[in-house]
C-alpha positions as CSV (number, residue, x, y, z in Angstrom):
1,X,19.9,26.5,26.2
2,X,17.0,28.8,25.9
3,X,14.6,28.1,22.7
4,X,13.8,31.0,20.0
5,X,10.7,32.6,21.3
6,X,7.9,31.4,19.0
7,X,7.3,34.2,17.2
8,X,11.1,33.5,15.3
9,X,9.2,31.3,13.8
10,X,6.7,33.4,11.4
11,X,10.0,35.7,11.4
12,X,12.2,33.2,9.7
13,X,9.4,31.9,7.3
14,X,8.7,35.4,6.2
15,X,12.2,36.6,5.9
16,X,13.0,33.5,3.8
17,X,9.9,33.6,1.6
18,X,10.9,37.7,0.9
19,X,14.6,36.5,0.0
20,X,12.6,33.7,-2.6
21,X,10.7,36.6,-4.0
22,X,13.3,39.2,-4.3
23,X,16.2,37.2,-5.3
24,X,15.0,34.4,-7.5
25,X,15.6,30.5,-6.9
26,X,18.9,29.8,-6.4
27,X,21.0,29.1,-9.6
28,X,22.5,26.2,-10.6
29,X,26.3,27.3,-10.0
30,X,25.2,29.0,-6.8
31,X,23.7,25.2,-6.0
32,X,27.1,23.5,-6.6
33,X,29.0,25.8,-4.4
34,X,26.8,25.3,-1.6
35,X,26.7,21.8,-1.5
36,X,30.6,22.3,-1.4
37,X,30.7,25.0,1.2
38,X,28.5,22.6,3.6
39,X,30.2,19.3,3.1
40,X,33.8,21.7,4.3
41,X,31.7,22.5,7.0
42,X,30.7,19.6,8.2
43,X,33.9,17.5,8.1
44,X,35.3,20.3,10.1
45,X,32.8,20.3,12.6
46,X,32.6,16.6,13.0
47,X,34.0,16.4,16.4
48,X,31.6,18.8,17.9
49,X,28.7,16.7,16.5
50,X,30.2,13.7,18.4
51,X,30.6,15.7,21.2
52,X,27.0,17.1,21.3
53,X,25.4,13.7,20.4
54,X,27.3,12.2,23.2
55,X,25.8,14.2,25.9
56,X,22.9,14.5,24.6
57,X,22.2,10.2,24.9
58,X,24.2,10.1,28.0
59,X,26.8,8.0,25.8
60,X,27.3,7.6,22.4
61,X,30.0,5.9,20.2
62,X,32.2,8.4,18.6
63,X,32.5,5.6,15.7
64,X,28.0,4.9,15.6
65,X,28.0,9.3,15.0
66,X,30.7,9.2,12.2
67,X,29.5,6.5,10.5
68,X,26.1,6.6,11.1
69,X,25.3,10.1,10.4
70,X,28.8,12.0,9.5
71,X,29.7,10.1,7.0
72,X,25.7,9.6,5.4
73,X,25.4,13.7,5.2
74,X,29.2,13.8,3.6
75,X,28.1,10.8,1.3
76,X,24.8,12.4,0.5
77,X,26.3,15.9,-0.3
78,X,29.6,14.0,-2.7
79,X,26.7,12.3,-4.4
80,X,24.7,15.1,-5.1
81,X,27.8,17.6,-6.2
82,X,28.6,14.3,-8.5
83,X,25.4,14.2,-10.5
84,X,23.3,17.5,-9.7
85,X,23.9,19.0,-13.2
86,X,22.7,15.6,-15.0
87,X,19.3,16.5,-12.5
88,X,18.8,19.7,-13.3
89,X,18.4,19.1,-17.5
90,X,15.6,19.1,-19.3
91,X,14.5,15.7,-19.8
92,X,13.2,15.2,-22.9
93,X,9.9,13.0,-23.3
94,X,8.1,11.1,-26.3
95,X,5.4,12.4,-28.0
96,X,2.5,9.7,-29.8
97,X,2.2,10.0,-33.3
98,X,-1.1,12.0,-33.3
99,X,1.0,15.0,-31.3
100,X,4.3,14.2,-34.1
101,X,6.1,16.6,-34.5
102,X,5.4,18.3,-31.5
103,X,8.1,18.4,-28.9
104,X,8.1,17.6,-25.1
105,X,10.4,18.0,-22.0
106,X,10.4,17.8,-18.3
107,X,12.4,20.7,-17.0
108,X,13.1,20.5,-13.3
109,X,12.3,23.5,-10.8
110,X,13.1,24.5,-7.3
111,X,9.6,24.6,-5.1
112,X,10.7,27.6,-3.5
113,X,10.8,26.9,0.7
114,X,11.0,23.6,2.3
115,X,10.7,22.9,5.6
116,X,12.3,20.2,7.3
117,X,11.0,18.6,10.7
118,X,13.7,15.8,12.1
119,X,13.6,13.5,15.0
120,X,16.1,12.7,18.1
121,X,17.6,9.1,17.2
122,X,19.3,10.6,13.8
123,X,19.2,14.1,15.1
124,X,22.0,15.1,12.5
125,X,21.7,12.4,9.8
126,X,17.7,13.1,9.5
127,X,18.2,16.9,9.7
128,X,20.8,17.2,7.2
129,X,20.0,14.6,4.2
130,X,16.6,15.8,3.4
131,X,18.7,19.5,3.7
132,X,20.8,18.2,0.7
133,X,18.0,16.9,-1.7
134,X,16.8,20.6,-1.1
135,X,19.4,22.6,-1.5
136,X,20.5,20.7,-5.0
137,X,16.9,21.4,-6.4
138,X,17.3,24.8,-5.5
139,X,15.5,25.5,-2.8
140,X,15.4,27.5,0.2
141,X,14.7,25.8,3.6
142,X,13.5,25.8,7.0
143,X,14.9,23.2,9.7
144,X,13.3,22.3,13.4
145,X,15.2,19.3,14.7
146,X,13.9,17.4,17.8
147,X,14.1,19.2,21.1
148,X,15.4,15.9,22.8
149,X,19.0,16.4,21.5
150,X,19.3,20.2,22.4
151,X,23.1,20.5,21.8
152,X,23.3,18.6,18.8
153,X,20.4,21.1,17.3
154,X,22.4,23.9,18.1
155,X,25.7,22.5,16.3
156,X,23.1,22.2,13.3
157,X,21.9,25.6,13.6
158,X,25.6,27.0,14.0
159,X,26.7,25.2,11.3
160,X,24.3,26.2,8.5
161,X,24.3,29.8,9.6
162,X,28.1,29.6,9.3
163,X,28.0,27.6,5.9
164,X,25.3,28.8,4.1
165,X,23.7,32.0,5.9
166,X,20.2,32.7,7.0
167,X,19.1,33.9,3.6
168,X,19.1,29.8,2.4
169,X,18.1,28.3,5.1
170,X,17.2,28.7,9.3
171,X,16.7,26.7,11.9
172,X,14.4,27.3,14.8
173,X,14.1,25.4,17.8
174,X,11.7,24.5,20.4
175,X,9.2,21.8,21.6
176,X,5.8,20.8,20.8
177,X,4.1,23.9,20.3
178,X,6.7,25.4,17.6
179,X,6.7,21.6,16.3
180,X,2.8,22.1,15.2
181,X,3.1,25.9,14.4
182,X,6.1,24.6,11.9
183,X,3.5,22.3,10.4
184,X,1.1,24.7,9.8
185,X,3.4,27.0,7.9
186,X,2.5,27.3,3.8
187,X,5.5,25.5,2.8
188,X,6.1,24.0,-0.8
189,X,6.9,21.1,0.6
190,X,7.4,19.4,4.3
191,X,9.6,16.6,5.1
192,X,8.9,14.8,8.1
193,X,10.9,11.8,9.8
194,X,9.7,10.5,13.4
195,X,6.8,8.0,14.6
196,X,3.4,6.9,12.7
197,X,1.2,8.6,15.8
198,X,3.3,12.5,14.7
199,X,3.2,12.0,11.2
200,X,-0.5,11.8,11.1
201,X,-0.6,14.6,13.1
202,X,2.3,16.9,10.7
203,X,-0.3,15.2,7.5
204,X,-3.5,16.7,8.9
205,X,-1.8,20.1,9.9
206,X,-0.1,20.1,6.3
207,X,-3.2,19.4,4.1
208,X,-4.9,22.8,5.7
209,X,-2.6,24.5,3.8
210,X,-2.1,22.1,0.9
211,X,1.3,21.2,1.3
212,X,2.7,18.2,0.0
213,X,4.5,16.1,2.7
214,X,7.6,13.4,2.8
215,X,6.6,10.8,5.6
216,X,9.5,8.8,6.6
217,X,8.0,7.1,9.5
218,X,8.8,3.9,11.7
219,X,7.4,0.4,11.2
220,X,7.9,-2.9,12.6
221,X,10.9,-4.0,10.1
222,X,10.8,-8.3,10.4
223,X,14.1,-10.6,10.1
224,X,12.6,-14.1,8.0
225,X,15.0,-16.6,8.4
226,X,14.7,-19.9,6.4
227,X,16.3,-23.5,7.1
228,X,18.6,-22.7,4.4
229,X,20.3,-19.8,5.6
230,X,23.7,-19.6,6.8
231,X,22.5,-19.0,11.0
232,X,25.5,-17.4,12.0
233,X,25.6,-14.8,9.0
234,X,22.5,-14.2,9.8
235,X,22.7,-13.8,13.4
236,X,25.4,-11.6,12.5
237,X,23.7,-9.1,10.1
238,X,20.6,-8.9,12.4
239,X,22.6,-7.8,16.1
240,X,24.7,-5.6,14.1
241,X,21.3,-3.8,12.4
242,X,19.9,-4.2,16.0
243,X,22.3,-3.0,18.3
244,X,23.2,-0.3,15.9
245,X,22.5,3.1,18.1
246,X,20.8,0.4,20.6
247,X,17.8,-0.3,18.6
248,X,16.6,3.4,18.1
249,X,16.8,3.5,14.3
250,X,13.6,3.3,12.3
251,X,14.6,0.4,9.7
252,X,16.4,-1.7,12.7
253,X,15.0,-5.7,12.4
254,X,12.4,-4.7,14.7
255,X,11.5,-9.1,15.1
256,X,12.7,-12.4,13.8
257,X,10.6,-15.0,11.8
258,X,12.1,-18.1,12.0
259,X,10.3,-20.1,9.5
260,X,10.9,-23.7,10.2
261,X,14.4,-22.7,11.9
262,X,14.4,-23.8,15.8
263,X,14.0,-21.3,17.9
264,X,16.6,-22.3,20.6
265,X,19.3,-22.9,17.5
266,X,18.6,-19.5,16.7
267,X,18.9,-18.6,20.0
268,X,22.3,-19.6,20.4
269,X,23.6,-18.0,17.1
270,X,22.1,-14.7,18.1
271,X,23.8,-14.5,21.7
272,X,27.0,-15.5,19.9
273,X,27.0,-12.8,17.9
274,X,26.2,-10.3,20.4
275,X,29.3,-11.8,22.2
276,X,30.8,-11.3,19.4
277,X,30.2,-7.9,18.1
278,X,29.0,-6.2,21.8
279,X,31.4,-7.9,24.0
280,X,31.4,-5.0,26.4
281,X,28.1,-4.2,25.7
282,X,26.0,-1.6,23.2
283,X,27.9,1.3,22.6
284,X,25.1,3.9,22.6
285,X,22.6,4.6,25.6
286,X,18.7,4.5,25.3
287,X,18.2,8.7,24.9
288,X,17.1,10.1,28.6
289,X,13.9,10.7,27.7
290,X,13.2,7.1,26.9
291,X,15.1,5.8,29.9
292,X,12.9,3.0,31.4
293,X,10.9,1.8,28.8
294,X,13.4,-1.2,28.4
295,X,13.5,-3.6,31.3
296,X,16.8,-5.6,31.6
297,X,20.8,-4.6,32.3
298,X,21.6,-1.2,30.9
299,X,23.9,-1.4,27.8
300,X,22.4,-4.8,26.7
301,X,20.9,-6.2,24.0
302,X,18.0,-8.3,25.0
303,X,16.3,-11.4,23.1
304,X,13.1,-12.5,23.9
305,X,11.4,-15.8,22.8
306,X,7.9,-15.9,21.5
307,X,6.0,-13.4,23.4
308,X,2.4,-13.3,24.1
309,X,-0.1,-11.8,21.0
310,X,-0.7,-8.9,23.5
311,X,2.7,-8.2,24.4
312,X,3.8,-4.3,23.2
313,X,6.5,-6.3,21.7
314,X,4.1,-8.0,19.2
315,X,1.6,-4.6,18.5
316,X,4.0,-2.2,18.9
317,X,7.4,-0.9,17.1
318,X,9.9,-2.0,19.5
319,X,12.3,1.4,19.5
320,X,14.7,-0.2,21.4
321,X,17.6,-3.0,22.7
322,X,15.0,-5.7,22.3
323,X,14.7,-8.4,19.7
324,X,11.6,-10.8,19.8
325,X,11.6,-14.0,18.1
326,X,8.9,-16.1,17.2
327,X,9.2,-19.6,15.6
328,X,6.4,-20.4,12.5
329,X,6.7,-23.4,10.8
330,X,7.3,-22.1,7.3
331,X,7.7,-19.2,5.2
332,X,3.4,-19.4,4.4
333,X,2.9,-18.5,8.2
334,X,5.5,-16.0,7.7
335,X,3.9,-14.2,4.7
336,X,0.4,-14.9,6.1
337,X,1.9,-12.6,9.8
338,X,3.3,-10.2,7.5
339,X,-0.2,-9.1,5.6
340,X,-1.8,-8.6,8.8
341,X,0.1,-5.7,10.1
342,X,0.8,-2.5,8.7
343,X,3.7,-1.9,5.9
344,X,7.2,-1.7,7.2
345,X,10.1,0.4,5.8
346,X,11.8,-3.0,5.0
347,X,11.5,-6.9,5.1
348,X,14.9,-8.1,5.6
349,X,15.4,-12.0,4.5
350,X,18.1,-14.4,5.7
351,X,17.8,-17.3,2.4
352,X,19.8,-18.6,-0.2
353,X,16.9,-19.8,-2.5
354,X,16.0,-17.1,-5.6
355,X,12.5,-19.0,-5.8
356,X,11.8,-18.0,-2.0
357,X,13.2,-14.5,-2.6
358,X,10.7,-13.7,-5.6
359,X,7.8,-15.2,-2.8
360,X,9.1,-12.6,-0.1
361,X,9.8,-9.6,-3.0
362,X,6.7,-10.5,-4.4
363,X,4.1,-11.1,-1.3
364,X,4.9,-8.3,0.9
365,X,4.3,-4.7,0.7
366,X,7.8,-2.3,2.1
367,X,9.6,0.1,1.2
368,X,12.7,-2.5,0.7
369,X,13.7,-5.9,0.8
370,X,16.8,-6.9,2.0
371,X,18.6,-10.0,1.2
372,X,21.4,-11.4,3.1
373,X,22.3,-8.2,5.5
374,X,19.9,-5.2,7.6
375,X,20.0,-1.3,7.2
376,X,22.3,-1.0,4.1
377,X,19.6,0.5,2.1
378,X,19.6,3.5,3.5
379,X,23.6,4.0,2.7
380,X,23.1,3.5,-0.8
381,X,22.9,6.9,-1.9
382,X,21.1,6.0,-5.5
383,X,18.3,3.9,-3.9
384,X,15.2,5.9,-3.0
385,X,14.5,5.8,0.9
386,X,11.2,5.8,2.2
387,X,8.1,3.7,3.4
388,X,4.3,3.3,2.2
389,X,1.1,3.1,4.3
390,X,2.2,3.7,8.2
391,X,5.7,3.5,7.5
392,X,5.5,6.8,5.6
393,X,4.5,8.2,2.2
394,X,7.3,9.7,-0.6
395,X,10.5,8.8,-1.5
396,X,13.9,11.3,-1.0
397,X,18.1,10.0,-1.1
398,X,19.8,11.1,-4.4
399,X,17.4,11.8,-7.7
400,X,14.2,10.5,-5.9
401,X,15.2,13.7,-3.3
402,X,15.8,16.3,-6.2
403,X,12.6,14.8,-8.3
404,X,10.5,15.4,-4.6
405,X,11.6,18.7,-4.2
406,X,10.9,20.0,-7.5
407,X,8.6,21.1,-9.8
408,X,8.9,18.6,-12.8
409,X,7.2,21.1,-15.5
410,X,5.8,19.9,-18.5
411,X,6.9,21.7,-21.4
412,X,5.6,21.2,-24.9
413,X,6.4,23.0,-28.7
414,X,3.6,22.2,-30.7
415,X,3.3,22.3,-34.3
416,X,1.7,24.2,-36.6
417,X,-0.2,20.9,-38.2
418,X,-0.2,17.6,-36.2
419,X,-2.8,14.7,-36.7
420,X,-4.5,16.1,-33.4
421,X,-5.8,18.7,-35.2
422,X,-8.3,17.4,-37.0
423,X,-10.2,16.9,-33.6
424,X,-10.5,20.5,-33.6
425,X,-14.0,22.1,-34.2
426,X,-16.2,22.2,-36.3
427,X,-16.6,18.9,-36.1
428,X,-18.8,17.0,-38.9
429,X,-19.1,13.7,-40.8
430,X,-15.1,13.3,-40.8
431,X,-15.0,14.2,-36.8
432,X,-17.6,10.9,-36.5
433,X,-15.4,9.1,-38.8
434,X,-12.3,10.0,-36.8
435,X,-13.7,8.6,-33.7
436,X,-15.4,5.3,-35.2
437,X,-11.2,4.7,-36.2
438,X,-10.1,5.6,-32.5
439,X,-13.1,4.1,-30.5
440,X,-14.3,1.2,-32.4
441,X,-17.5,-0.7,-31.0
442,X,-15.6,-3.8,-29.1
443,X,-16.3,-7.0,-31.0
């Protein structure tokens, strides 16, 4: 498949920033059918995008694609369709008593054009559910997917010309050179999901331009396991959030914490469950252009025990079918490893005692805690999604999506006479009066 020559790009920016200009922000009805037309769209063409992300990994379970990204984009676009119109109202908003009887509201409005930047590992998923927050605020958009799933970008880029036409949205697509060029671009708003290293690089080429980014990034996501826990649940809960598209999913348990469990009990209970759950082994291959990187059998979830402080495994996210463990004696040493490295997109916790649950919610910084499971988070359509720090900036999923991708204007009816008016000039011995009352000396 031969990329758009890069000068598409600048052609599908300004041809979508003309249509913004000439035809408005897209209405509210026009918003509702859309969503509608795309969700048609995308259960029919659900096969294809199984097909495509197949052969684009080398192998990849029909069921991982349908439920992992099919059915999150189809979830996404029901949940929007469901409560867009509640979104889109005025909200209204208190007044203090020196503004009384003055009148305030928040009235939600599209941005105009946002662009979209989505990585390989998701490669519909992550193109398509930022696509939805968008198009339900009312926006335009612009997509570049990852050039490491070709086919499944040109499904994406079919699809949405098909669906929705090229005057809402276009995709273009291309390596690293249209990747920065598409991050340069004077969006109203850029949404980017892939590593910490890009998303530093997307931030600086964004804030030339002054546009206000999304960062959902990676992180090193830790499994804390405490005496009390049921080990086999556990176990469980973390191969299935590990194996799950074999470890190439940015809130996968990226480690385990035991905190005063044994390590070789542990052990046990985690091979179990990959016999278990993976008895022929993980149904998704490491993408090609990451073939390698993972020693061991191909197809295989590996556990490693306590590795060395230097080890990749330990510094680095560990994008892969490879689960460290490392035995602490309590949950202290656990929180204490936690605050020195950067902020993960989750902490996932494996305990049946509420007082150690406050202790993990309360002494660690992520975008979510988990108790009892991994990765459902991110299917919960009304919870916000993102990270904070290296894991990412900005929240999208449901409202917190709509809310990103518009402009909440403030918009006030003031009064003819409110107590705030007697602040107005000229000011004189009542004025100095006035502000004695609100700013007294403190005692």
């Amino acid at each position: 498949m031969t990329p758009h020559p890069p000068d598409s790009l600048a052609n599908a920016f300004h041809a979508l920033r003309l249509t913004e200009r000439t035809d408005g922000p897209v209405e509210l009805v026009a918003r509702l059918d859309l969503l509608k037309r795309l969700e048609v769209a995308v259960l029919g063409a659900k096969e294809r995008i199984v097909q495509a992300a197949a052969a684009d990994f080398g192998a990849r379970s029909r069921e991982e694609t349908l439920f992992g990204e099919v059915l999150g984009v189809v979830s996404a676009l029901r949940h929007a369709h469901r409560h867009v119109r509640r979104w889109s109202r005025p909200r209204r908003v208190p007044v203090g008593a020196p503004f009384w009887p003055a009148k305030a509201w928040l009235v939600p409005q599209p941005l105009g054009l946002v662009g979209i930047m989505s990585p390989w590992n998701y490669p519909f998923l992550l193109a398509l559910s930022p696509l939805v927050g968008a198009l339900a605020a009312g926006n335009r958009a612009m997509l570049k997917p990852s050039e490491h799933t070709p086919r499944v970008a040109a499904e994406i880029a079919q699809l949405l010309d098909r669906s929705l036409g090229q005057t809402i949205v276009r995709t273009v697509e291309g390596g690293p050179t249209i990747a920065r060029a598409f991050a340069s671009l004077r969006f109203d708003h850029l949404i980017f999901t892939g590593s910490t290293a890009r998303g530093r690089e997307v931030a600086m080429a964004a804030a030339a331009n002054l546009v206000p980014v999304t960062l959902e990034l990676g992180g090193k996501c830790p499994a804390i396991v405490l005496p009390d826990a049921d080990l086999d649940a556990a176990a469980s809960a973390i191969v299935t959030g590990k194996g799950l598209n074999a470890g190439q999913t940015c809130i996968a348990p990226d480690h385990v914490l035991l905190a005063g469990v044994p390590g070789d009990r542990f052990r046990a209970a985690l091979e179990a469950a990959v016999q278990r759950h993976f008895p022929d082994g993980l149904t998704t291959r490491i993408i090609p252009h990451r073939a390698g990187q993972f020693g061991g059998p191909e197809g295989m979830l590996q556990i490693v025990v306590d590795p060395p402080p230097s080890s990749p495994l330990v510094t680095e996210e560990v994008f892969g079918p490879v689960l460290p463990i490392h035995a602490l004696p309590d949950l202290d040493a656990a929180l204490d490893r936690l605050r020195d490295q950067d902020s993960p997109l989750a902490v996932y916790l494996f305990s049946r005692d509420p007082q150690a649950e406050r202790r993990v919610l309360q002494g660690t910084r992520a975008g979510a805690l988990v108790v009892g499971g991994t990765i459902v988070q991110a299917a919960i359509d009304e919870l916000p999604f993102g990270g904070l720090g290296a894991s990412g900036m900005g929240r999208y999923h449901g409202q917190a999506g709509f809310d990103a991708l518009s402009n909440l204007k403030a918009h006030v009816r003031t009064p003819r006479f409110s107590l705030a008016s007697l602040g107005q000039p000229p000011y004189g011995k009542f004025t100095a009066k006035l502000l004695a009352h609100l700013l007294p000396d403190p005692k």
